[in-house]
C-alpha positions, 0 to 999 in steps of 0.5 A: 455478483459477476466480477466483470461488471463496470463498478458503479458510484452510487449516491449514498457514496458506496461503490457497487461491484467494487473489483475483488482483492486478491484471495485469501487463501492462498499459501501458507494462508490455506494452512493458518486458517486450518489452524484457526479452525483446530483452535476453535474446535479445541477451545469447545472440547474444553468447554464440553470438559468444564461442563463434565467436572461441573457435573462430576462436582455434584455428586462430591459430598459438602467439605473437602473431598478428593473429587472435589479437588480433582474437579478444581483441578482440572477446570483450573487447568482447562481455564489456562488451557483456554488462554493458552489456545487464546494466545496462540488464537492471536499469533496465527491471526496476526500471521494471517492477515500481516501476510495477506497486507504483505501481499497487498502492499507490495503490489501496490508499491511495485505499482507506484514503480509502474510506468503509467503510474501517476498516483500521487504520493500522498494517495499511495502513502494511504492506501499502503499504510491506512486503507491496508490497516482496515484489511488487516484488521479485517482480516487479523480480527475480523475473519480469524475470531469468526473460523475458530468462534464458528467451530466453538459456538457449534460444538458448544451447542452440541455439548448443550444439546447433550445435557438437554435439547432446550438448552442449545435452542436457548442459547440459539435464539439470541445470536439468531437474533443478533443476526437478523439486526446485523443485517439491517445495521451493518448497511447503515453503518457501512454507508457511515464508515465510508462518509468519514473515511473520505471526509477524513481523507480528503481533510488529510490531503487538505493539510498536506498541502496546506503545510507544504505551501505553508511558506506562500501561505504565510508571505501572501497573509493567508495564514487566517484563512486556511485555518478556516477553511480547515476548521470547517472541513475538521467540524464537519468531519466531526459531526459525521463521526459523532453520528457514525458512533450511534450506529457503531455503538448499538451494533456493538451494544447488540453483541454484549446484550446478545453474549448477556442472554446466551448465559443468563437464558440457559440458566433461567431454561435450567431453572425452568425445566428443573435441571439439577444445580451441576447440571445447570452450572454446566451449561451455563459454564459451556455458554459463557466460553461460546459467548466470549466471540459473541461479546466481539462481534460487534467489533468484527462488524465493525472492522468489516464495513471498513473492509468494505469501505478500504475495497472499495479504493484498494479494488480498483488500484489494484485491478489498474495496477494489474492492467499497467504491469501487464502493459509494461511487461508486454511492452518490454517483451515486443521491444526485447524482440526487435532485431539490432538496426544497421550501422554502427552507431553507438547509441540508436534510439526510436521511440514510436510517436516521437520518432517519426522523423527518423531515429536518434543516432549517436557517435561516441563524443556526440552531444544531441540536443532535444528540441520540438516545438512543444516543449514537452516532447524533449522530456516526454522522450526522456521519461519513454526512456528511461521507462518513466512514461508508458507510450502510447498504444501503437504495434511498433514496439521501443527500439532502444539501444546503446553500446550495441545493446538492446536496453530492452532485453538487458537486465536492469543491472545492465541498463545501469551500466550502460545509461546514466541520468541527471536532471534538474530537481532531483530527489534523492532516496534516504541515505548517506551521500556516498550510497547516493553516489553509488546508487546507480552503480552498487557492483563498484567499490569507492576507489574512484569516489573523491575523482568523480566528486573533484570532477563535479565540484562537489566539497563532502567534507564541509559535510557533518559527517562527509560522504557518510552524511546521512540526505532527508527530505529529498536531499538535505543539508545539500542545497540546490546547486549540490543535489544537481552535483552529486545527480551529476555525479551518479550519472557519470559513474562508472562512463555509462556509454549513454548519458541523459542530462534533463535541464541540469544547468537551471539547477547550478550556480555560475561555476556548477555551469562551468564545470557541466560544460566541461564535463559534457565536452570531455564525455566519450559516450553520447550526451542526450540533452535538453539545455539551453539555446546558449549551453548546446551553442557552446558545446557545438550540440547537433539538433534532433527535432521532435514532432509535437505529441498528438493525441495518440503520443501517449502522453499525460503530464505528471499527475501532481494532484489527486485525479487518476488517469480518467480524471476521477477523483482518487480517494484518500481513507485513513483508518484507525489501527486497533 
């Protein structure tokens, strides 16, 4: 099927021409999977080895006998053999298919810190955790026991074939069969496993956001009603499992049966040609090493349709995730490019879409106010900025510059250097306060630490455990007034030449706004801010008005539930990991 065909929804709920994943065999992928295939070639030279001592056992006289210890010897020793090479079977499939979600995960993340991305958070938790499961699996247990079972069964047939043609036919005849009712199963299940998976999915993001607006939930008395509608939603996604484990039950009830006939048919076909008892212990020895992947098959099926079912999501994040790296980089290269505008101001900002009356110039000591008459141009500006918002499609590239710098070209731990950022609802990464103080500027040591908080108002030592108590959620034990310090804080670290203060003051009590107006007054580089008429009047901020976007400004408000740039529904699967 020709990759370059549109993806279609189609109405049993698969999506035809899913994009592809990346491919598996790639680096030391290529060399594992040689490794899996040596395994199984080596499980069937001790299958063909067992069958020899069971042969030599025939002619050992009844009682005890050297012969007869040499044989129970060496199939004791094939049998650890085999566990042996079992074990190592598993090590390099789990190498395998970690590495491969490895690869996968990391693009999916660097995605999520993508301008342009605007998938939600619990879509990207999912498709990095559940949707990945389903490929390792696939991967781990589904593609690594079919390289070593296809070498097994096949030198296990030749092996059969020696002791007597009919006896590799017999053995051929259930798996060929198998087969054939894989073929008609594995549709039936796939259309299944993808029903629940998104049932299962959509009911995830209905608690999710049940129990994050479960405050409004319980003031406004409608406690009672969303666990009905939860009820519902969790009934019907148990009826669709109940019936979706009749079509997995007979697939894998089809691998047992079929692994059953291989041996109980080559000892019926040694009894019916007269083959003699070593002869036909042998084979049925040499048969029932080949059918332990036979007896698995039904869960590899298993683990395939939700493969399928996980590509289908992961296909098209993927290739979307691609188009937006490449945007962003291609952005960053044209806007790197551009050459240094005259004058010598320190800070010159010009964005395209935002910027068509003129550029954003700025002296040391200088407070600019952001304002336009659509109110969301001023944070439109910040986030093109900052790099939050990808801009829109136009052949002038971003001419971003500040202390004579180009923000552009410079490496992101230059940026750091030069600009600093605080806004109102900050969400601060998991870790102590002192590494949130120091996030921004890492290549400083802490001397000036107790200077920056005392500047900001911000006691640590009412803290647990000070500066070294450890933020969860975003942010707690702090309250709101806090975290807006302590943003404050981290971007003042350091006297970045740019400073870009979001909305900071609606976060802080009356002294917090205090301080923000003495801390911007006695700021040396440029404050760009979006503030009230009252906190730029007081300050003496000059005005630098933005035209409303339109529809070519390139911007989308943040996503915040599950609809993707097209306004397509986006999925969440989960999947169990086995």
């Amino acid at each position: 099927m020709p990759r370059d065909r549109e993806p279609v929804q189609l109405a049993n709920g698969l999506l035809k021409n899913a994009p592809p994943l990346p491919p598996l065999l790639r680096g030391p992928r290529r060399r594992w999977i040689g490794v899996l295939v040596a395994l199984g070639l080596a499980q069937a030279a001790l299958a063909a080895l067992s069958a020899w001592a069971l042969v030599q056992l025939e002619g050992a006289p009844t009682g005890s006998s050297a012969l007869l210890l040499r044989a129970l010897i060496l199939l004791v020793l094939t049998a650890l053999a085999v566990g042996a090479l079992k074990v190592h079977e598993r090590v390099v499939s789990e190498k395998l298919g970690q590495d491969y979600v490895h690869q996968l995960r990391l693009t999916l993340l660097g995605d999520a810190l993508t301008p342009g991305h605007a998938t939600s958070l619990g879509v990207t938790v999912a498709r990095t955790t559940n949707d990945l499961s389903g490929v390792r699996n696939w991967v781990s247990q589904g593609i690594a026991p079919l390289v070593v079972a296809v070498p097994l069964i096949g030198g296990s047939l030749v092996t059969l074939a020696m002791l007597h043609p009919y006896l590799a036919g017999v053995m051929a005849a259930p798996l060929v069969v198998l087969a054939l009712c894989l073929t008609f199963w594995s549709r039936t299940a796939l259309i299944k496993t993808r029903r629940m998976r998104r049932t299962r999915g959509k009911l995830a993001s209905r608690i999710a956001d049940t129990v994050t607006a479960s405050e409004g939930i319980l003031a406004s008395g409608g406690a009672a009603r969303e666990l009905r509608n939860l009820r519902e939603a969790s009934g019907g996604l148990v009826r669709i499992a109940v019936d979706r484990a009749e079509t997995v039950g007979t697939i894998r009830a089809g691998g047992i049966v079929a692994s059953t006939l291989t041996t109980l048919l080559v000892a019926a076909a040694g009894t019916y040609l007269g083959l003699t008892p070593g002869v036909t212990m042998a084979a049925m020895a040499v048969a029932g090493i080949a059918a332990t992947p036979v007896l698995e098959i039904g869960r590899i099926v298993e683990y395939r349709q939700t493969y399928s079912s996980a590509r289908m999501v992961l296909g098209p994040a993927l290739a979307k995730a691609e188009a937006r790296r490449d945007r962003a980089r291609a952005r960053r290269r044209a806007a790197a490019a551009v050459t240094a505008p005259v004058g010598d101001d320190l800070v010159h900002l010009d964005l395209p879409g935002l910027t068509e009356d003129g550029p954003l110039r700025g002296r040391s000591g200088e407070l600019v106010r952001l304002v336009s008459p659509d109110p969301a141009a001023p944070r439109e500006f910040l986030r093109r900025l900052l790099e939050l918002s990808p801009g829109p499609e136009s052949e002038r590239p971003d001419s971003v510059w500040a202390g004579g710098e180009n923000l552009r070209a410079v490496p992101a731990r230059r940026t750091r250097v030069l600009l600093g950022s605080a806004s109102a609802g900050t969400v601060f990464e998991r870790g102590s306060v002192a590494r949130a103080l120091h996030y921004r500027r890492p290549d400083l040591n802490a001397a000036h630490d107790q200077e920056i908080l005392d500047l900001v108002g911000l006691d640590v030592t009412r803290l647990p455990r000070g500066a070294r108590t450890m933020l969860r959620r975003g942010g707690e034990p702090l309250d709101r007034s806090d975290r807006a310090r302590l943003a404050l804080a981290r971007a003042l670290y350091g006297s970045p030449e740019l400073l870009l203060v979001d909305g900071l003051e609606g976060d802080l009590d009356d002294a917090g706004r205090t301080m923000l107006e003495r801390v911007l007054a006695d700021f040396r580089g440029v404050v760009v801010m979006i503030g009230s008429d009252g906190l730029a009047a007081r300050l003496g901020a000059r005005e630098h008005r933005l035209p409303g976007l339109g529809a070519d400004g390139g911007v989308r408000p943040v996503t915040i539930g599950s609809r993707d740039r097209d306004g397509a529904e986006e999925e969440v699967e989960e999947v169990e990991d086995d």
